[in-house]
C-alpha positions, 0 to 999 in steps of 0.5 A: 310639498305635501309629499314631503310632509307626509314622509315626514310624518310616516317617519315620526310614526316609525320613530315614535313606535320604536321610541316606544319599544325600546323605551320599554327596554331602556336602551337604543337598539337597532332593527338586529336588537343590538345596543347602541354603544357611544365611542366609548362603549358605553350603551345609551340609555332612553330616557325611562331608563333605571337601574333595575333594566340594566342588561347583561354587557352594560352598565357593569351587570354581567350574566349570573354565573350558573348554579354549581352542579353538585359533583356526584356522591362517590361510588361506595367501596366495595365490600370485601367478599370473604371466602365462602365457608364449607364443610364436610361431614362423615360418620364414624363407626363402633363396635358393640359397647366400645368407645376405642377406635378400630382400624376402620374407624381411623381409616374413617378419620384419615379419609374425611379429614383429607377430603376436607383439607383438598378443600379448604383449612379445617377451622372447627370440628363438631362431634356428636356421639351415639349409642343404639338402645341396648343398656340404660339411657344413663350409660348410652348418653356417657357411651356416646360421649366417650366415643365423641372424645375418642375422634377428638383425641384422634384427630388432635394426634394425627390431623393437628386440630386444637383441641379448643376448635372442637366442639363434643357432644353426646346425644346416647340413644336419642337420634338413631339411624335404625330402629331393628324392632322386633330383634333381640339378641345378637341379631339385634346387635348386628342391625343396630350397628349404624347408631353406635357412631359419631357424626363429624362435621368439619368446618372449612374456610375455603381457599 
């Protein structure tokens, strides 16, 4: 009798602990955690059960769907690379106090313009003309655009350029290439030749 007794309360003991955890929860669960359920289905309560203890599977509450994963920013177009722009540039030579092309100079002309066109289409020309010191400052600055006009003229007969793609300029005495001080006369004449020019700068699109 007393042994009977004392099973009887070790189980009130067990019962009122778990009575008391799931109590807490607001359902009956076994020892797994699993929820009891009646032959419908339906999970059964403790009696401290409320609304705000429902769990997910009972009682209609279902899991929180996942918050939406922003969808990654799309990669940005590429750029379009234009085609890398060039040039090519050369030097144009004169006679003393001439501003007509010699054979030379055409000669010149044709074998800058054909380098550049292996490169790319010509797009603008730039000529810049010059004279050496001999005669006045006025006179060498008109000397150096005549010769600038005269490549221009040449390269719009023979290579085609619009005369609107090219630019012409003069600079007369300005920027020379010697200086030959200390000569006079015709040797003066011979060792100024390098500044009686037009510098030409062609401006290429690559292919």
């Amino acid at each position: 009798m007393k042994i009977r007794v004392a099973h009887i309360a070790m189980l009130s003991v067990l019962l009122t602990g778990a009575t008391q955890a799931l109590a807490a929860e607001g359902y009956w669960s076994n020892s797994a955690g699993e929820v009891w359920r009646n032959s419908p289905g339906e999970c059964w309560h403790t009696n401290f059960w409320s609304s705000d203890m429902a769990i997910v599977g009972c009682d209609g509450k279902t899991a929180e769907a996942p918050a939406p994963v922003a969808e990654p920013a799309p990669e940005p177009a590429p750029v379009p690379v234009a085609m890398p722009a060039a040039s090519a540039d050369g030097a144009v030579n004169f006679g003393f106090d001439r501003a007509d092309l010699d054979a030379d100079a055409k000669a010149a002309i044709d074998t800058l313009v054909q380098n550049a066109q292996s490169q790319g289409t010509i797009k603008a020309v730039r000529l810049t003309g010059h004279a050496d010191r001999i005669g006045t400052e006025d006179y060498n600055m008109d000397l150096s655009l005549r010769r600038a006009t005269s490549v221009s003229n040449y390269l719009s007969s023979s290579a085609g350029i619009e005369p609107q793609a090219m630019e012409i300029g003069g600079r007369g005495e300005a920027e020379p290439l010697v200086g030959c001080e200390g000569k006079r006369g015709g040797e003066a004449i011979r060792c100024l030749a390098p500044n009686r020019r037009v510098d030409v700068i062609l401006e290429l699109m690559a292919r």
